[in-house]
N, C-alpha and C positions, 0 to 999 in steps of 0.2 A: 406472442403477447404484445401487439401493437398498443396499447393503450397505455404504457410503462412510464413512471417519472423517472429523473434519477437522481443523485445526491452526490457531492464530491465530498469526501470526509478527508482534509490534512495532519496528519497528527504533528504538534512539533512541541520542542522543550528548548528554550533558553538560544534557538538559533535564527536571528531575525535575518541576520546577510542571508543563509542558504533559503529561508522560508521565501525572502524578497526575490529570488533569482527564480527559485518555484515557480512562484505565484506571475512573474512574467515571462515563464515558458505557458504557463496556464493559458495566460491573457492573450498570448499569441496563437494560441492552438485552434481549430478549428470547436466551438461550442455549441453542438445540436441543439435544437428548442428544448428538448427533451429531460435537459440538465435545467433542473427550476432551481439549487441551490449549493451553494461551495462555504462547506464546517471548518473553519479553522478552530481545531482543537489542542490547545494550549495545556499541559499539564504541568504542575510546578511552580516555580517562584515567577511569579509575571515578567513577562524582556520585553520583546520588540514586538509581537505578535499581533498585539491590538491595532496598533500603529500600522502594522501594514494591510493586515483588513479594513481598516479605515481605508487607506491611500489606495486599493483597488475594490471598493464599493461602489463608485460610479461605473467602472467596467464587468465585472461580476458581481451576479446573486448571494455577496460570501455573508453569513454569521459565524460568529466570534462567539466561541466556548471558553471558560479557562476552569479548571481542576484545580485545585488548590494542591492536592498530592501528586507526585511524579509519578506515576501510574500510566504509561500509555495506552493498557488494555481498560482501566476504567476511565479514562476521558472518550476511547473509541467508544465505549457502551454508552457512556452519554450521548455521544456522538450523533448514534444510532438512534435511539430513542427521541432524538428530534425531526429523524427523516421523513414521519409521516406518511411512511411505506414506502413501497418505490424499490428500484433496483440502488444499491449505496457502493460507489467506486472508490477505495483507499490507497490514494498517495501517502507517501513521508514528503519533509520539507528537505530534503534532497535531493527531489529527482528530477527532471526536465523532460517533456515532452514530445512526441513526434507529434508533428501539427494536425496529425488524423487519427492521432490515437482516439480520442472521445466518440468519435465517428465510426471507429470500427467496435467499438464496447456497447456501442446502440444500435449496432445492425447486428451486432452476435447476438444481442439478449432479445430484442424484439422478433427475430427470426425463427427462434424457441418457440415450440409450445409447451417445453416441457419448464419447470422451475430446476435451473442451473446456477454456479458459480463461474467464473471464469478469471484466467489468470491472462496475464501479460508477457512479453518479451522482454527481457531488462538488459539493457548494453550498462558500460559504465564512463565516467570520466574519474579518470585520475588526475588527483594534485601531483602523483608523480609515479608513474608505474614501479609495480614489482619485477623483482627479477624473474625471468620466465621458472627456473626452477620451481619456485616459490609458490607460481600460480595453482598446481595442484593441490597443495596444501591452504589453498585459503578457501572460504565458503562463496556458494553461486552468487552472492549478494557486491562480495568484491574481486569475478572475475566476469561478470555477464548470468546470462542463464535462459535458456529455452527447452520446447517440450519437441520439438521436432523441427527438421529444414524446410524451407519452404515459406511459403505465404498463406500456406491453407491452414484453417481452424482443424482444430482434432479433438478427439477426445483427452482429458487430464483426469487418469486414474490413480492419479496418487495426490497427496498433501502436499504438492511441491512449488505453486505458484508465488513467489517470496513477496512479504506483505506492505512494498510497497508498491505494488502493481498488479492489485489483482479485487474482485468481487463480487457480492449475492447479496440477493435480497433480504431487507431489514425482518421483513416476517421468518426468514428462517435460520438468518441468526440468530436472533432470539429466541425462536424453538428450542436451540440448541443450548441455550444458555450464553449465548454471547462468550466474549473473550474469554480465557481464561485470568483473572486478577491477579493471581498469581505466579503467571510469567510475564514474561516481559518487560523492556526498558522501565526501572524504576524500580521493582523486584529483585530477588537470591536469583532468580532464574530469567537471565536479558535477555533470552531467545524464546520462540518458537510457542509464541500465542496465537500466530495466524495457521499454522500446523497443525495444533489442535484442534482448531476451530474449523480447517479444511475436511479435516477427517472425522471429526464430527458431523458433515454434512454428508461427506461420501457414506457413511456407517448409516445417516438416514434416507439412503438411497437418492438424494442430490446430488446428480453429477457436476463434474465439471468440464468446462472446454476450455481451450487456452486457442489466444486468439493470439497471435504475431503480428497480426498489424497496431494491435494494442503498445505500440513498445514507451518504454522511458529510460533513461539514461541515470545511471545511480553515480552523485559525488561521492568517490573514494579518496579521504585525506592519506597524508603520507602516512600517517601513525599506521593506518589500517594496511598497509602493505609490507608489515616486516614480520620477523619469527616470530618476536615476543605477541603480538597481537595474535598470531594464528594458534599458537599455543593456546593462548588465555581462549582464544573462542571453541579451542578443541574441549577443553576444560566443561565448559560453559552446555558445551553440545553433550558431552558425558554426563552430565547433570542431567539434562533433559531426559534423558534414553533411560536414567537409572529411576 
Protein backbone atom coordinates (compact mmCIF):
# COMPACT_ATOMS: atom_id res chain seq x y z
CA UNK A 1 0.00 0.00 0.00
CA UNK A 2 2.18 2.79 -1.22
CA UNK A 3 -0.26 5.59 -0.98
CA UNK A 4 -0.14 5.47 3.05
CA UNK A 5 -0.12 8.58 5.57
CA UNK A 6 1.06 8.06 8.89
CA UNK A 7 0.43 9.56 12.46
CA UNK A 8 2.87 9.65 15.47
CA UNK A 9 0.38 9.42 18.46
CA UNK A 10 2.66 10.26 22.23
CA UNK A 11 0.73 9.33 24.99
CA UNK A 12 2.04 11.18 28.15
CA UNK A 13 0.60 12.28 31.95
CA UNK A 14 2.22 14.86 34.20
CA UNK A 15 6.01 13.99 32.58
CA UNK A 16 7.44 17.11 30.75
CA UNK A 17 11.50 16.37 31.48
CA UNK A 18 10.84 12.59 29.87
CA UNK A 19 8.26 13.81 27.13
CA UNK A 20 11.13 16.75 26.37
CA UNK A 21 13.97 14.09 26.02
CA UNK A 22 11.18 12.06 23.72
CA UNK A 23 10.38 14.48 21.52
CA UNK A 24 14.37 15.32 20.84
CA UNK A 25 15.20 11.86 19.99
CA UNK A 26 11.93 12.42 17.66
CA UNK A 27 13.41 15.63 16.17
CA UNK A 28 16.52 13.85 15.63
CA UNK A 29 15.39 10.74 13.88
CA UNK A 30 15.16 10.34 10.48
CA UNK A 31 11.11 11.66 9.38
CA UNK A 32 9.86 10.13 6.09
CA UNK A 33 7.53 12.59 4.06
CA UNK A 34 5.08 10.14 4.83
CA UNK A 35 4.51 11.09 8.60
CA UNK A 36 2.08 14.29 7.97
CA UNK A 37 1.41 14.65 11.81
CA UNK A 38 2.85 14.01 15.66
CA UNK A 39 -0.38 13.63 18.67
CA UNK A 40 0.79 14.76 21.82
CA UNK A 41 -1.68 13.19 23.91
CA UNK A 42 -1.97 14.66 27.38
CA UNK A 43 -4.27 12.81 29.73
CA UNK A 44 -5.03 14.34 33.29
CA UNK A 45 -4.17 17.36 35.21
CA UNK A 46 -2.22 19.73 32.58
CA UNK A 47 2.10 19.94 33.19
CA UNK A 48 4.44 20.55 30.68
CA UNK A 49 3.05 19.10 27.76
CA UNK A 50 1.67 21.92 25.85
CA UNK A 51 4.74 23.84 26.31
CA UNK A 52 6.81 21.34 24.73
CA UNK A 53 4.53 20.94 21.58
CA UNK A 54 4.60 24.37 21.36
CA UNK A 55 8.70 24.49 21.51
CA UNK A 56 8.97 21.77 18.84
CA UNK A 57 6.15 23.09 16.36
CA UNK A 58 8.66 24.75 14.13
CA UNK A 59 10.41 21.36 13.66
CA UNK A 60 7.51 18.77 13.71
CA UNK A 61 3.92 18.43 12.38
CA UNK A 62 2.81 17.93 16.38
CA UNK A 63 -1.01 18.63 17.63
CA UNK A 64 -1.53 18.88 21.16
CA UNK A 65 -4.57 16.72 22.67
CA UNK A 66 -5.35 17.05 26.49
CA UNK A 67 -8.02 14.61 28.40
CA UNK A 68 -9.14 16.03 31.28
CA UNK A 69 -9.30 12.30 32.82
CA UNK A 70 -6.20 10.08 33.49
CA UNK A 71 -7.24 7.72 31.07
CA UNK A 72 -4.52 6.71 28.62
CA UNK A 73 -6.55 4.32 26.69
CA UNK A 74 -9.22 7.18 26.04
CA UNK A 75 -6.85 10.04 25.25
CA UNK A 76 -5.21 7.30 22.66
CA UNK A 77 -8.95 6.87 21.22
CA UNK A 78 -9.06 10.42 20.77
CA UNK A 79 -5.96 10.31 19.72
CA UNK A 80 -7.06 8.10 16.87
CA UNK A 81 -9.89 9.62 15.91
CA UNK A 82 -8.11 12.65 14.77
CA UNK A 83 -5.74 10.71 12.38
CA UNK A 84 -7.71 10.92 9.47
CA UNK A 85 -6.91 7.43 8.47
CA UNK A 86 -3.65 6.57 7.75
CA UNK A 87 -1.38 3.92 9.31
CA UNK A 88 -0.96 5.52 13.46
CA UNK A 89 2.52 4.69 15.26
CA UNK A 90 2.33 4.89 19.35
CA UNK A 91 5.18 6.06 21.29
CA UNK A 92 5.01 6.63 25.25
CA UNK A 93 6.93 9.94 26.47
CA UNK A 94 9.70 7.59 27.62
CA UNK A 95 11.32 6.24 24.97
CA UNK A 96 14.12 7.39 22.56
CA UNK A 97 14.59 6.49 19.10
CA UNK A 98 16.91 4.88 16.64
CA UNK A 99 17.52 7.45 14.04
CA UNK A 100 15.87 4.96 11.35
CA UNK A 101 13.30 3.70 13.31
CA UNK A 102 10.46 5.75 11.28
CA UNK A 103 12.02 4.63 8.05
CA UNK A 104 11.91 1.13 8.77
CA UNK A 105 7.82 1.37 10.03
CA UNK A 106 7.35 2.98 6.37
CA UNK A 107 8.92 0.42 4.44
CA UNK A 108 7.32 -2.43 6.62
CA UNK A 109 3.74 -1.13 6.16
CA UNK A 110 4.03 0.33 2.54
CA UNK A 111 5.65 -3.05 1.34
CA UNK A 112 2.29 -4.89 2.59
CA UNK A 113 -0.47 -5.36 0.61
CA UNK A 114 -1.98 -6.97 3.05
CA UNK A 115 -3.60 -4.58 6.21
CA UNK A 116 -1.23 -5.30 9.14
CA UNK A 117 0.03 -4.21 12.55
CA UNK A 118 3.39 -4.21 13.45
CA UNK A 119 5.51 -4.12 16.56
CA UNK A 120 8.96 -2.86 17.31
CA UNK A 121 12.30 -3.80 18.98
CA UNK A 122 12.53 -2.13 22.59
CA UNK A 123 16.10 -2.06 24.39
CA UNK A 124 16.13 -0.03 27.58
CA UNK A 125 17.95 2.78 29.52
CA UNK A 126 18.26 2.51 33.05
CA UNK A 127 18.50 5.10 35.84
CA UNK A 128 20.15 2.37 37.46
CA UNK A 129 20.05 -1.38 36.57
CA UNK A 130 18.67 -4.41 38.40
CA UNK A 131 20.44 -6.95 39.79
CA UNK A 132 20.83 -9.68 37.19
CA UNK A 133 18.77 -12.19 39.30
CA UNK A 134 15.91 -9.94 39.37
CA UNK A 135 15.84 -9.50 35.61
CA UNK A 136 13.79 -12.68 35.12
CA UNK A 137 11.22 -11.53 37.36
CA UNK A 138 10.52 -8.13 35.78
CA UNK A 139 8.23 -7.62 32.59
CA UNK A 140 9.71 -7.24 28.70
CA UNK A 141 8.91 -3.46 29.13
CA UNK A 142 11.83 -3.12 31.94
CA UNK A 143 14.37 -5.74 30.53
CA UNK A 144 14.15 -5.07 26.59
CA UNK A 145 12.03 -7.37 24.33
CA UNK A 146 12.12 -8.88 20.80
CA UNK A 147 10.15 -11.33 18.53
CA UNK A 148 13.30 -13.02 16.93
CA UNK A 149 17.40 -12.42 16.19
CA UNK A 150 18.33 -10.96 13.52
CA UNK A 151 17.38 -7.88 11.34
CA UNK A 152 14.82 -9.53 9.42
CA UNK A 153 10.96 -8.65 9.62
CA UNK A 154 8.86 -11.83 10.75
CA UNK A 155 5.76 -12.58 11.27
CA UNK A 156 4.19 -11.46 15.19
CA UNK A 157 1.62 -14.19 16.11
CA UNK A 158 0.83 -13.26 19.30
CA UNK A 159 -0.27 -9.95 21.34
CA UNK A 160 3.14 -9.31 22.46
CA UNK A 161 4.48 -5.98 20.67
CA UNK A 162 4.67 -3.68 24.04
CA UNK A 163 2.74 -0.41 23.51
CA UNK A 164 5.21 1.75 23.29
CA UNK A 165 6.61 0.57 20.11
CA UNK A 166 4.37 -0.63 18.09
CA UNK A 167 1.12 0.00 15.23
CA UNK A 168 -2.01 -0.40 12.77
CA UNK A 169 -4.09 1.33 11.01
CA UNK A 170 -6.65 3.97 12.51
CA UNK A 171 -9.63 2.13 10.44
CA UNK A 172 -9.12 -1.10 12.16
CA UNK A 173 -8.61 -0.03 15.37
CA UNK A 174 -11.67 1.19 15.47
CA UNK A 175 -13.34 -1.75 13.90
CA UNK A 176 -12.25 -3.25 16.77
CA UNK A 177 -13.50 -0.89 19.23
CA UNK A 178 -10.35 0.90 19.91
CA UNK A 179 -8.51 0.67 23.37
CA UNK A 180 -9.91 -0.92 25.99
CA UNK A 181 -11.12 2.18 28.73
CA UNK A 182 -10.87 0.16 31.14
CA UNK A 183 -7.29 -0.80 31.31
CA UNK A 184 -4.76 0.84 31.37
CA UNK A 185 -2.67 3.70 33.07
CA UNK A 186 -5.30 5.67 35.06
CA UNK A 187 -7.70 2.52 35.66
CA UNK A 188 -8.08 -0.69 38.49
CA UNK A 189 -6.35 -2.46 35.70
CA UNK A 190 -2.56 -0.37 34.56
CA UNK A 191 -1.73 -2.83 32.18
CA UNK A 192 -2.27 -4.53 29.08
CA UNK A 193 -4.81 -2.18 26.83
CA UNK A 194 -2.52 -2.49 23.86
CA UNK A 195 -2.89 -6.71 24.44
CA UNK A 196 -6.09 -6.51 24.05
CA UNK A 197 -6.33 -4.45 21.32
CA UNK A 198 -3.39 -6.69 19.58
CA UNK A 199 -5.51 -9.63 19.73
CA UNK A 200 -8.29 -8.20 19.00
CA UNK A 201 -6.79 -7.60 15.46
CA UNK A 202 -5.02 -10.98 15.33
CA UNK A 203 -8.86 -12.62 16.33
CA UNK A 204 -9.98 -10.35 12.99
CA UNK A 205 -7.42 -12.02 11.02
CA UNK A 206 -4.86 -8.85 11.04
CA UNK A 207 -1.68 -9.86 11.16
CA UNK A 208 1.04 -8.71 12.64
CA UNK A 209 4.83 -8.30 11.69
CA UNK A 210 7.40 -7.08 13.97
CA UNK A 211 10.10 -5.21 12.45
CA UNK A 212 13.59 -4.82 14.48
CA UNK A 213 14.80 -2.14 12.84
CA UNK A 214 11.83 -0.31 14.28
CA UNK A 215 13.80 -0.15 17.74
CA UNK A 216 13.41 2.48 20.71
CA UNK A 217 14.96 2.55 23.99
CA UNK A 218 12.53 2.40 27.11
CA UNK A 219 13.48 4.91 30.39
CA UNK A 220 13.52 2.54 33.26
CA UNK A 221 13.67 4.61 36.67
CA UNK A 222 15.26 3.05 39.67
CA UNK A 223 11.84 2.53 41.44
CA UNK A 224 11.05 0.06 38.44
CA UNK A 225 14.03 -2.24 39.09
CA UNK A 226 13.38 -3.60 42.67
CA UNK A 227 11.17 -6.61 44.23
CA UNK A 228 8.52 -4.47 45.54
CA UNK A 229 7.71 -3.13 41.95
CA UNK A 230 7.99 -6.53 40.29
CA UNK A 231 5.53 -7.89 42.85
CA UNK A 232 3.01 -5.01 42.46
CA UNK A 233 3.16 -5.66 38.58
CA UNK A 234 2.89 -9.55 39.00
CA UNK A 235 -0.33 -8.50 40.93
CA UNK A 236 -1.41 -6.20 38.30
CA UNK A 237 -0.70 -9.04 35.56
CA UNK A 238 -3.11 -11.58 37.66
CA UNK A 239 -5.59 -9.19 37.33
CA UNK A 240 -5.48 -9.05 33.83
CA UNK A 241 -5.50 -12.95 33.21
CA UNK A 242 -8.34 -13.19 35.70
Amino acid sequence: MTDQHFTIVIATSGRGRLLSRMMASLAEAVLPTQVRRVVIAENGPPGDAKAVAQNYAGKLPVIYLHSETRNKSRALNRAVDVCEGGFVIFFDDDIRLDPECLVAYVETVTAEPRRIFVGGQCGVDYEAPPPEWLKSYLPPSAVGWSWSKGNTRVPLDQPFALGFNWGAYASDIKSVGGFDEDKGPGTLIPIGEETKLQKDLLDRGIPGIYEPRSKVWHYVPRERCSQTWALRRARHAAFLRG
